[in-house]
NUGU-884734 format. One record per residue (C-alpha): residue number from 1; residue in three letters; x, y, z. Coordinates in nm, 2 decimals, padded with zeros to 4 digits. Layout:
BEGIN
nr_rest_east_north_up
NUM_Ala_X_Y_Z
...
! end
This chain:
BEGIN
nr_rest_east_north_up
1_Unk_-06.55_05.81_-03.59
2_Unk_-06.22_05.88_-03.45
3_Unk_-06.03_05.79_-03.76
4_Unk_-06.25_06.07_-03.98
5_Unk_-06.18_06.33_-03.71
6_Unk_-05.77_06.22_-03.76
7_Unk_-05.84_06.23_-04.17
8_Unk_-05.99_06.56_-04.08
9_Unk_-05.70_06.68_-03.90
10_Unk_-05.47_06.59_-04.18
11_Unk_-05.66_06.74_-04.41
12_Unk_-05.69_07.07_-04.24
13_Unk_-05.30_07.03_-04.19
14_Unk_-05.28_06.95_-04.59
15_Unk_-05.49_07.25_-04.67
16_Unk_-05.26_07.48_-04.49
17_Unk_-04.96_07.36_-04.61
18_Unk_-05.10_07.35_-04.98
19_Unk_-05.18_07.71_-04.94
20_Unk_-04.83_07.82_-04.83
21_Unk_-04.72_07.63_-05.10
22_Unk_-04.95_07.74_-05.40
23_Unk_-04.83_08.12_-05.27
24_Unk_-04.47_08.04_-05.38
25_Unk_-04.61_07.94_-05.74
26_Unk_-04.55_07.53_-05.63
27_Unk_-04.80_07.25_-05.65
28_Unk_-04.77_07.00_-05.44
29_Unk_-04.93_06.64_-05.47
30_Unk_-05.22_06.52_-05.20
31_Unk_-05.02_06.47_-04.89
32_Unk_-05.30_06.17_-04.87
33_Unk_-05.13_06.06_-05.20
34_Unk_-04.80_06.15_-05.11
35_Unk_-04.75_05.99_-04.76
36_Unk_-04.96_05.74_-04.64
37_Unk_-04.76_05.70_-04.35
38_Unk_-04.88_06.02_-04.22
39_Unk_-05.19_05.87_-04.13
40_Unk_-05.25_05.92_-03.73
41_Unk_-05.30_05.64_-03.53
42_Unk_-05.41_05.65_-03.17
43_Unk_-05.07_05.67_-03.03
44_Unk_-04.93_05.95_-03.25
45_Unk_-05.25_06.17_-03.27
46_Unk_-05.21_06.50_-03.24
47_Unk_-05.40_06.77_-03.07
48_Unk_-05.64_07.03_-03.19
49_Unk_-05.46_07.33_-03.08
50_Unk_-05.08_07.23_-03.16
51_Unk_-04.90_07.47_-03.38
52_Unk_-04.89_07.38_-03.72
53_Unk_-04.49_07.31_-03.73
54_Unk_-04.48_07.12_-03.36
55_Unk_-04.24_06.81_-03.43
56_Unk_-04.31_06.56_-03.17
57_Unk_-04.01_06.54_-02.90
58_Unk_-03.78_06.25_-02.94
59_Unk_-03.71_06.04_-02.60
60_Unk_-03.37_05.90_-02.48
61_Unk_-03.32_05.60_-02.36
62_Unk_-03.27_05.55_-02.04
63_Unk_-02.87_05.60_-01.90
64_Unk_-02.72_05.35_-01.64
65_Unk_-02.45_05.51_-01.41
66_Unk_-02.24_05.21_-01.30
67_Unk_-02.18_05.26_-00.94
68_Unk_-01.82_05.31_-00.80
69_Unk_-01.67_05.08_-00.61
70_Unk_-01.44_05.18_-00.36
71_Unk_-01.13_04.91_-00.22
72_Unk_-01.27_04.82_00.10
73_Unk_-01.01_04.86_00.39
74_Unk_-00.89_04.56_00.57
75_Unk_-01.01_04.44_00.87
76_Unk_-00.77_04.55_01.18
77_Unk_-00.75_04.31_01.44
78_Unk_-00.65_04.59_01.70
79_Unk_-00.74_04.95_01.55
80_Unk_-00.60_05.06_01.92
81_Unk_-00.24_04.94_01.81
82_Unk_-00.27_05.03_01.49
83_Unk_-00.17_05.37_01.27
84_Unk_-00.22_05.49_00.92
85_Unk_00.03_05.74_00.83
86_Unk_-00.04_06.07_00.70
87_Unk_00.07_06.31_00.47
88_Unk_00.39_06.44_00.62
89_Unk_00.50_06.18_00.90
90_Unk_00.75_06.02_00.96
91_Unk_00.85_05.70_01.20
92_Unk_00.98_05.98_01.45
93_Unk_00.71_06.15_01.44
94_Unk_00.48_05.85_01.50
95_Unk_00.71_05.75_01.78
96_Unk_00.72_06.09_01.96
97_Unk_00.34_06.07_01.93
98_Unk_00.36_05.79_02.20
99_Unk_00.45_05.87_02.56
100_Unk_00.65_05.51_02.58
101_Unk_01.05_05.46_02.50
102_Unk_00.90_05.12_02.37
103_Unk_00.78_05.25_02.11
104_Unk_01.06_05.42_01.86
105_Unk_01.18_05.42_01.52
106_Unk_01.44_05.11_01.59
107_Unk_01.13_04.95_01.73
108_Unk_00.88_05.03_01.51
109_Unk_01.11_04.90_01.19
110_Unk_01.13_04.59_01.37
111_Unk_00.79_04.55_01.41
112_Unk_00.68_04.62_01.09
113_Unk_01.00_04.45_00.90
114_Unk_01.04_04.79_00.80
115_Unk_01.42_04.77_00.56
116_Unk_01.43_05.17_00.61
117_Unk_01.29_05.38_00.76
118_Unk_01.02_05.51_00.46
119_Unk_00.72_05.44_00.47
120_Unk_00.42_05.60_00.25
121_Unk_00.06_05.80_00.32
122_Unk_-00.20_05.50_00.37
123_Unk_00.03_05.26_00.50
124_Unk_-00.07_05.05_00.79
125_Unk_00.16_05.01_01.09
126_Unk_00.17_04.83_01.42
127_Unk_00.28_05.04_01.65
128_Unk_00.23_04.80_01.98
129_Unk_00.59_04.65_02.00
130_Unk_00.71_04.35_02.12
131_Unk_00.34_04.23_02.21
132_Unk_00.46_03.91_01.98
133_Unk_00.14_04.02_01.76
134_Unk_00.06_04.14_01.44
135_Unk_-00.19_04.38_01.54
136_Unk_-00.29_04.46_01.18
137_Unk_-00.39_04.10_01.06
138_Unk_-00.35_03.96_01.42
139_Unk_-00.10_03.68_01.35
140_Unk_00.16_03.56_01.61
141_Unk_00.49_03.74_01.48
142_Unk_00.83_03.55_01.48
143_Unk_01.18_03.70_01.61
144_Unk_01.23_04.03_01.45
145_Unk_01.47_03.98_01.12
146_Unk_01.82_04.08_01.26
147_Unk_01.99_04.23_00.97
148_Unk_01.62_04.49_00.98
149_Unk_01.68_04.58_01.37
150_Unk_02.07_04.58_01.29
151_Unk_01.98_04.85_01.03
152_Unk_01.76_05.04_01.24
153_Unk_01.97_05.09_01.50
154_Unk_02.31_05.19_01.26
155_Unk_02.06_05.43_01.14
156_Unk_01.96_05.53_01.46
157_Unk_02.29_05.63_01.59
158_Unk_02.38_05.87_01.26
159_Unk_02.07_06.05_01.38
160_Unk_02.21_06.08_01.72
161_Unk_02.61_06.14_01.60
162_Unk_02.48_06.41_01.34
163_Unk_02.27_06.59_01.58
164_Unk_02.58_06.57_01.85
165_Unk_02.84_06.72_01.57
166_Unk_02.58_07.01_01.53
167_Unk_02.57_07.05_01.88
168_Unk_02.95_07.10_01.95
169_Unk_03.06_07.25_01.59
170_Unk_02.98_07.58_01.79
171_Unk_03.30_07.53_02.04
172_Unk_03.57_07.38_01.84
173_Unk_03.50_07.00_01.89
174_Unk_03.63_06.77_01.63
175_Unk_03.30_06.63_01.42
176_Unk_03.21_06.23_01.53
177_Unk_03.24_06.02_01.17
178_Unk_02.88_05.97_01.10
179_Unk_02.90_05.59_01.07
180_Unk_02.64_05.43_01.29
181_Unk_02.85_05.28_01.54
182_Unk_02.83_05.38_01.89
183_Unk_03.21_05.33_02.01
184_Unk_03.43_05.46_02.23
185_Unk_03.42_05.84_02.11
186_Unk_03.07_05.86_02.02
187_Unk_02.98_05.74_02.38
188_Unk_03.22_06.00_02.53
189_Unk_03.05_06.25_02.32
190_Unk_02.67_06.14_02.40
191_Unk_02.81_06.17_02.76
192_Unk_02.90_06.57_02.74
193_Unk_02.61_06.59_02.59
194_Unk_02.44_06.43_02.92
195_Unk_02.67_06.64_03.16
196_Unk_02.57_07.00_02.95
197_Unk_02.20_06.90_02.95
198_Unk_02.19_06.81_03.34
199_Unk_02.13_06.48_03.27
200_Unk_02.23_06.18_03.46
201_Unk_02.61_06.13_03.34
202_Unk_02.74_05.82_03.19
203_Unk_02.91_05.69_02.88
204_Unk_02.59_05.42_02.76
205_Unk_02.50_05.42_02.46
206_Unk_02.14_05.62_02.39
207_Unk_01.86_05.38_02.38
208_Unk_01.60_05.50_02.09
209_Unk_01.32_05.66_02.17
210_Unk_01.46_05.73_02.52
211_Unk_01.34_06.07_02.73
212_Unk_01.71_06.16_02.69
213_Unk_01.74_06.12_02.33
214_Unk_01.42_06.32_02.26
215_Unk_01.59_06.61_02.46
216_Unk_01.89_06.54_02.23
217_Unk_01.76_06.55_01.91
218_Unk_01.49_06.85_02.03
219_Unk_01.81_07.06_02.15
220_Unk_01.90_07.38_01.97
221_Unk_02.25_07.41_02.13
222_Unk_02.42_07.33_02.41
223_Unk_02.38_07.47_02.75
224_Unk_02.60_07.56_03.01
225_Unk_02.73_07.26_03.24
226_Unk_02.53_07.39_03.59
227_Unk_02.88_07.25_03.78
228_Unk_03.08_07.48_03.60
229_Unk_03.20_07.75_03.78
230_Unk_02.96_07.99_03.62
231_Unk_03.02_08.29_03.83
232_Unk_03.37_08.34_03.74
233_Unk_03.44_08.52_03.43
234_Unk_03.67_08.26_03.30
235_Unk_03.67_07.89_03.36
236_Unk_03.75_07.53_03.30
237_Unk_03.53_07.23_03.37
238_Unk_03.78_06.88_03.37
239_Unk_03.49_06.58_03.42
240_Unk_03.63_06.24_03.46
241_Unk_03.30_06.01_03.36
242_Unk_03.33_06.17_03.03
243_Unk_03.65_06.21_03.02
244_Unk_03.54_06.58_02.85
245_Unk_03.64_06.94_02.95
246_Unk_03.48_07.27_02.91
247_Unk_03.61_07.59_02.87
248_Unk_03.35_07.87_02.93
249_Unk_03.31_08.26_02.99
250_Unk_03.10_08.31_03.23
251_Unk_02.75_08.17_03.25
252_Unk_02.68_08.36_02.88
253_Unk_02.95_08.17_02.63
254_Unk_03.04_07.84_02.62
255_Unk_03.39_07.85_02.45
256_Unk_03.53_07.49_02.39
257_Unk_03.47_07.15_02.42
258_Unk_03.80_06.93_02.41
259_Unk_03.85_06.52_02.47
260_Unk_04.04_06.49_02.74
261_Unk_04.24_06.20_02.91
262_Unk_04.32_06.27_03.32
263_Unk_04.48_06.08_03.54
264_Unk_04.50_05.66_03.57
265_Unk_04.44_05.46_03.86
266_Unk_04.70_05.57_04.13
267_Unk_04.79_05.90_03.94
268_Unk_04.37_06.03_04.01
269_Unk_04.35_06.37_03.86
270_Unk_04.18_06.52_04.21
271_Unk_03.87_06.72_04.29
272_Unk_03.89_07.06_04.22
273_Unk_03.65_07.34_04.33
274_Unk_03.74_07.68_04.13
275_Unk_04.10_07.58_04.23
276_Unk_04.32_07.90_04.03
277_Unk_04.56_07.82_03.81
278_Unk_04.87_07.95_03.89
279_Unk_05.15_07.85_03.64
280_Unk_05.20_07.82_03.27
281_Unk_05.48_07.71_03.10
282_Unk_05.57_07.81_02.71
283_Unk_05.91_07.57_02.72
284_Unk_06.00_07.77_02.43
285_Unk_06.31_07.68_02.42
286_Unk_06.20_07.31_02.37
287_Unk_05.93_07.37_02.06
288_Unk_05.63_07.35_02.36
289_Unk_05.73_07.07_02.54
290_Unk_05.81_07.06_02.92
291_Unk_06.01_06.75_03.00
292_Unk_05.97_06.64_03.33
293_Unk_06.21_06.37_03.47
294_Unk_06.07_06.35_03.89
295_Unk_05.70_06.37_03.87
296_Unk_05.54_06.19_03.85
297_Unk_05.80_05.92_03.68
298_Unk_06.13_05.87_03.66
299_Unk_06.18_05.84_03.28
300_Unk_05.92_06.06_03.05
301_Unk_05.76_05.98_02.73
302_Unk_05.48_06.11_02.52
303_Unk_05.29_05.82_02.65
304_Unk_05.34_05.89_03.03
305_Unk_05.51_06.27_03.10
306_Unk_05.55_06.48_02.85
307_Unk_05.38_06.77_02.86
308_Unk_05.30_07.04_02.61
309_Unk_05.31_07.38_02.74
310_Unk_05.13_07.33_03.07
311_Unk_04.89_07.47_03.24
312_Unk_04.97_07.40_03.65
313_Unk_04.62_07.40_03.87
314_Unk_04.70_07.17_04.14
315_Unk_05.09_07.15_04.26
316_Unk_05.18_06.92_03.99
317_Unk_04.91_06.80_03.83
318_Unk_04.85_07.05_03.52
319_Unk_04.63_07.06_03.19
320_Unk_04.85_07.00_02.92
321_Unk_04.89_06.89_02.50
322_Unk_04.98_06.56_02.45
323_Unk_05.06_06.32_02.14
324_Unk_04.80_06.05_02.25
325_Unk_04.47_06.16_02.40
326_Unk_04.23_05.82_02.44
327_Unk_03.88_05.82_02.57
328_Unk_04.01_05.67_02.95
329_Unk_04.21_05.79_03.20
330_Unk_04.59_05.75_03.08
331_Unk_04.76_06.06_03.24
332_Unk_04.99_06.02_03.53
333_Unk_04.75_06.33_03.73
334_Unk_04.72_06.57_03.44
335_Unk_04.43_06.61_03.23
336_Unk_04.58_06.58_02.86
337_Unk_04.43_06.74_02.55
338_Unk_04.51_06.75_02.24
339_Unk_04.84_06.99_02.11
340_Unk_04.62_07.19_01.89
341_Unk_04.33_07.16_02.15
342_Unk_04.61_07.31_02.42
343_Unk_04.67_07.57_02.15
344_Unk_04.36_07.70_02.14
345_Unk_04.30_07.71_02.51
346_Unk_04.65_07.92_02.59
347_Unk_04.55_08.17_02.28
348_Unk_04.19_08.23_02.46
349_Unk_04.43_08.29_02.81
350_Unk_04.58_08.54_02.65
351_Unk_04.94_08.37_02.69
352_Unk_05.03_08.27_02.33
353_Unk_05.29_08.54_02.34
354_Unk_05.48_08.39_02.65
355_Unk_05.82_08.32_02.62
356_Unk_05.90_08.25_02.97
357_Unk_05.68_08.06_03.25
358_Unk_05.41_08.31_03.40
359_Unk_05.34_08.23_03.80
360_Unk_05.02_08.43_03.86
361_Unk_04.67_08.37_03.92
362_Unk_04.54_08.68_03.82
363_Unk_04.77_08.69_03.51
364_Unk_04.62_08.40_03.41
365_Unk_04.27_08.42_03.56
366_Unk_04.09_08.10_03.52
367_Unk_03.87_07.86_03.80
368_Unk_03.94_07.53_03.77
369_Unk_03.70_07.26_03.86
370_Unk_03.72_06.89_03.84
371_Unk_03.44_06.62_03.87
372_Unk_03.31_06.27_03.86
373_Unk_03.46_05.94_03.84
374_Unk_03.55_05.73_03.59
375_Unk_03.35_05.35_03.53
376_Unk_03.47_05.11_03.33
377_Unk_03.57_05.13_02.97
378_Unk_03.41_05.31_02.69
! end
């Protein structure tokens, strides 16, 4: 019964069509004869009141999405000593995010056998030092490679003698060699630094990471040494830890910052408190240089007397230009600069045009103070 009502179908479906077809002048053969697959079956029947030209409406198979897999992160045997960097950091910035000198970029490198200092967004690094673990993988760690914490460290102190050169281009210092070693000169500069910034002075190296080398390298310019003497409008500041000197305007302008050389055991360039200077001698006649054959020895020489164009503060003792101007007390009372450094200093007096000694303090107009005490070698 339900197979005549699906012939009946069909044939109501063949009438129509034979109709639209004998109205274009075209017969067509039975579509009984024609296509005996047309027959409906159960499955394919179609209903009563579908249109005429319904097609039935194909079905796609079924798509599989294949889920993504993500790398999953290691396990961290301390997350609390641990950091991933981010966009933008650097091992200073990771360092200064720790309030603990133990933790800097010399350290950090070593912990990490880090060969430079780069490191990349996503990295992992241990940043409890010295704890003798790896915190990431929690492994016992062995000695730090040397030739790694050698390299952090040189690279360490460039930071420190390029931000020093920046510091005292501004007064007419001559630049530190950007090399990585902390010697003599370096150490005398890191300890003007010290005495500008009102630190504790001393001529150590800079430990990394240190409260005073975070002041450093945050440090815009130098200020004004506080033991200056600031309320006089001209003055010079002669300090014997550093073996440094000063020359200031003031408390608005610091003017230069020389080396300087004062006097050796037995010969102590001596305290001064806004002491005047009084004299100043062109020795014209002898290119600059004032030979002196009584004070303070008997025979002068570059090395022990001599004395270019002098500047007299206390009796004898004077600030003068000199051919040898080391980082440790070497004068015989003086403090010694430089020729071209003592250039300067008599152009900003006002006395380059002297051609015979000047003897007055108010001609000359500049406080003298001297300071400190000298420990050990550089």
């Amino acid at each position: 019964m339900f197979l005549g009502g699906a012939l009946l179908v069909i044939s109501a479906c063949s009438a129509t069509v034979q109709s639209a077809t004998e109205s274009a002048g075209v017969t067509e053969p039975s579509a009984v004869e024609s296509s005996p697959a047309t027959l409906a079956t159960p499955d394919t029947a179609i209903a009563d009141d579908a249109p005429a030209t319904s097609m039935p409406v194909a079905t796609l198979p079924e798509t599989t999405i294949a889920p993504t897999t993500t790398e999953p992160k290691p396990q961290i045997y301390d997350p609390a000593c641990v950091v991933e960097v981010e966009a933008l950091d650097s091992l200073g910035l990771i360092a200064n995010a720790f309030d603990d000198e133990t933790v800097n970029v010399v350290a950090l490198r070593a912990e990490n056998n880090l060969p430079t200092a780069d490191i990349e967004v996503g990295q992992l690094l241990d940043v409890c030092t010295g704890n003798g673990l790896d915190d990431i993988t929690g492994e016992q760690r062995a000695d730090p490679d040397k030739a790694v914490v050698d390299a952090a460290v040189r690279q360490n102190v460039e930071i420190q003698q390029l931000k020093l050169n920046k510091l005292f281009e501004e007064i007419g210092t001559q630049p530190l060699l950007v090399d990585g070693v902390s010697g003599p000169v370096t150490r005398q500069r890191l300890c003007a630094a010290r005495l500008a910034m009102g630190l504790e002075v001393n001529t150590t190296d800079m430990a990394a990471g240190s409260a005073e080398e975070r002041m450093l390298l945050a440090a815009d310019e130098l200020p004004m040494p506080f033991t200056s003497a600031l309320n006089q409008p001209r003055w010079i500041l002669i300090d014997r830890t550093c073996q440094f000197m000063f020359v200031g305007e003031g408390a608005e302008q610091l003017v230069f910052g020389f080396p300087t050389s004062t006097g050796s055991e037995g010969y102590e360039t001596r305290d001064q408190d806004q002491a005047r200077a009084f004299r100043f001698d062109p020795a014209v006649d002898n290119g600059g240089w004032h030979d002196r054959s009584d004070f303070p020895v008997a025979a002068d020489n570059p090395l022990n007397g001599n004395m270019y164009r002098p500047l007299y503060f206390d009796l004898g003792q004077a600030i003068h230009g000199a051919n040898n101007v080391p980082t440790s007390p070497q004068s015989k009372g003086c403090a010694r600069l430089r020729t071209s450094h003592q250039d300067q200093l008599v152009d900003w007096l006002g006395l380059a045009s002297a051609t015979t000694p000047t003897w007055s303090e108010r001609t000359i107009s500049v406080a003298v103070n001297v300071q400190g005490e000298y420990v050990g070698s550089m």
